[in-house]
N, C-alpha and C positions, 0 to 999 in steps of 0.2 A: 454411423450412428446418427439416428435423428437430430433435429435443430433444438437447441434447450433455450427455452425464454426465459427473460432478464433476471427473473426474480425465482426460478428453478438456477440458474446459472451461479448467483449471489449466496444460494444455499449449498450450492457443492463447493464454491470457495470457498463459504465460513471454516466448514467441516474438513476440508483438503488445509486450510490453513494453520489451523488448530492441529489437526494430527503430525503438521512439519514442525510443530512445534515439543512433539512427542521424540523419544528417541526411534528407530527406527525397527527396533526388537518389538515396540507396546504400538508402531501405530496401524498396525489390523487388528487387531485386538479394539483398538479404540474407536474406527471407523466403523467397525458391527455392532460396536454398544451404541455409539451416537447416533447412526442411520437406527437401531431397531428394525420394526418391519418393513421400512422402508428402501426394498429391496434395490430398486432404481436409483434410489441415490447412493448406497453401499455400493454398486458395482461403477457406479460413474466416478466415486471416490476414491478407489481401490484403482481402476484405471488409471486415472492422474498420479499415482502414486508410482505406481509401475512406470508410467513416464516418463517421472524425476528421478528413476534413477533410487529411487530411495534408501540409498546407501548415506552412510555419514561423507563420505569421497563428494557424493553430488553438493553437500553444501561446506564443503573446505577443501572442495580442489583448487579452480585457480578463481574465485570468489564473487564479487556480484554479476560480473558477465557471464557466466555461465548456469550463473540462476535466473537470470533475467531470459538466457536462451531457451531455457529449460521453460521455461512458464510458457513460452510461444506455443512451441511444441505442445505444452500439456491442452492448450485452449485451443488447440485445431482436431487432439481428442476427441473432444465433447462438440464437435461440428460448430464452432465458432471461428476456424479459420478466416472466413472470407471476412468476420467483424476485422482481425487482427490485422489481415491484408492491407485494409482500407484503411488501416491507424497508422500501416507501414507508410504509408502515401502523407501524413501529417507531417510538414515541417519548420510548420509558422503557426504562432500563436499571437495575432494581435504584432506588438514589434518584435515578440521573444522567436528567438531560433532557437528551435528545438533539438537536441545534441542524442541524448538515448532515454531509454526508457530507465527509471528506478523503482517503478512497481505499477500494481495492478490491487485494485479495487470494485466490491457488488458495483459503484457506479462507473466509476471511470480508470482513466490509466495518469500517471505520475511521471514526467521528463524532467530529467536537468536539463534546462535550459539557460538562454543568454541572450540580454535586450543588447543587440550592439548598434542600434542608431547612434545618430548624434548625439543625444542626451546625456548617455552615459553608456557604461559598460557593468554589468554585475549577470554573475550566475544565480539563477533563483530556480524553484521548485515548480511546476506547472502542470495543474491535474487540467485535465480534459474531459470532458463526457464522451462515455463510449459509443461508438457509434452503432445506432439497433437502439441504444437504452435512454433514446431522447424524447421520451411519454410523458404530456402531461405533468404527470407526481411524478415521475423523476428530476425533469427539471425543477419544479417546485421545492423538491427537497434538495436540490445542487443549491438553488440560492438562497436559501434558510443556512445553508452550510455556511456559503459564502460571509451571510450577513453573523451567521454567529463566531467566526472568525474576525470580522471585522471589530468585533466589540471585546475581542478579549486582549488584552496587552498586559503580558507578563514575559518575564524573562526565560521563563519554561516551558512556554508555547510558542510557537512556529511563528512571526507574523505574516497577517494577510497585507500583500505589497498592492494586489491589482488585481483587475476582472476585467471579460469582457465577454465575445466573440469572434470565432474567426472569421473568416472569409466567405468558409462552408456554411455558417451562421450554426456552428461547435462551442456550447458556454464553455469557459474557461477561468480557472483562477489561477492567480501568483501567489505563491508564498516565499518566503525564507528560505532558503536550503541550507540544511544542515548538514555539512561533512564531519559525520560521525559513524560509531558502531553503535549497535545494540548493546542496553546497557548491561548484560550479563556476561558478553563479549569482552567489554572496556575492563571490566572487573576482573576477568579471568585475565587476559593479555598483561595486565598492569599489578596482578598479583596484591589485589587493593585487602588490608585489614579488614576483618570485621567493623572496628569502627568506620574506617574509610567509605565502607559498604552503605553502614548506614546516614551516615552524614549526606552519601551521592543520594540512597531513599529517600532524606527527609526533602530534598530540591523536589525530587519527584512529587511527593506528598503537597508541598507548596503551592505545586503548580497546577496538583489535582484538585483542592482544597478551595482555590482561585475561580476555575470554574464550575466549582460547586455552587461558590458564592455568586455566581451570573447563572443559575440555573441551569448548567450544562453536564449530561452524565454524558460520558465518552462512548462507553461498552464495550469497547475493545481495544483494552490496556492489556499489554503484554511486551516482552521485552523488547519484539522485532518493533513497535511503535514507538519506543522511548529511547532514542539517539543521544549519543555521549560526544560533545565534539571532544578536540585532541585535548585543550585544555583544559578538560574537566567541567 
């Protein structure tokens, strides 16, 4: 299959992410309504799918690691292998050691990672820009990100720890790493009340509310974005 650019690429993932978020009986159904006539993206969508395996097995067998493998796989599909290769080759970011991947983003990809200099020791989050997708506006909108992270400080938002570049001169930021589920996972796992339900909502509502009030819409709130650590 041909090479897909940055921002064809970003729109087969909105649409691929959104249908994983469907059960797995409604998501052709849902990729022919959302694609329309846009044939080329339906069958690039519909590929990734087939991919993963698109059984409910593929996302509760044995759990992030084999979603994370599975995502490799889907993006050498769509002829972005040789990007993923070259991310495979990433294992420093600035002081952070890079440990594995926790996900994939239109701009870049997501590692736990770990500053283990002298200074200290802590695991933290660390997006990276993809490599191919370092244009211009794309870096321009990475450090809009960046600074609009830096400016939010609430307890239900991630914080921004750090930035910089690597070596390869790859922007980079630090966040918080949350060890948690998905918050419709946590709920189910922990068998939470109605009430319980909505009280963990109204945190959410809090902290979406927060950066309303600093001018920030998200756009893409959905449960796999909203992390529950252990203690609630």
């Amino acid at each position: 299959m041909k090479n897909i650019d940055p921002d064809r690429w970003a729109l087969i993932e909105k649409v691929l992410d959104d249908a994983l978020d469907k059960e797995s009986f409604e998501r052709d159904a849902f990729v022919r309504d959302a694609c329309g006539d846009d044939t080329d993206l339906r069958d690039n969508v519909l590929k990734l799918l087939e991919a993963s395996g698109e059984s409910d097995d593929f996302l509760e067998g044995s759990g992030r690691a084999d979603l994370e493998n599975a995502l490799a796989h889907m993006a050498s599909v769509v002829g972005d292998k040789e990007s993923d290769e070259d991310d495979e080759d990433l294992q420093r970011a600035g002081p952070y050691r890079l440990i594995r991947k926790l996900g994939r983003g239109g701009m870049g990809q997501v590692y736990l990672a770990v500053r283990d200099d002298e200074a200290f020791k802590r695991y933290v989050a660390v997006k990276v820009i993809r490599r191919g997708m370092d244009t211009e506006d794309i870096l321009k909108r990475f450090r809009v990100e960046r600074q609009i992270l830096a400016a939010l400080t609430h307890p239900g938002i991630a914080r921004l720890l750090d930035g910089g570049a690597t070596d390869e001169g790859v922007s980079y930021f630090v966040m918080e790493y949350v060890d948690g589920e998905s918050i419709t996972k946590y709920c189910d796992d922990n068998r939470l009340s109605l009430e319980a339900r909505l009280e963990l909502f109204c945190k959410v509502c809090s902290a979406v509310h927060f950066a309303h009030q600093n001018l920030i819409v998200h756009r893409d709130l959905k449960p796999a974005n909203i992390l529950v650590s252990t203690d609630g």
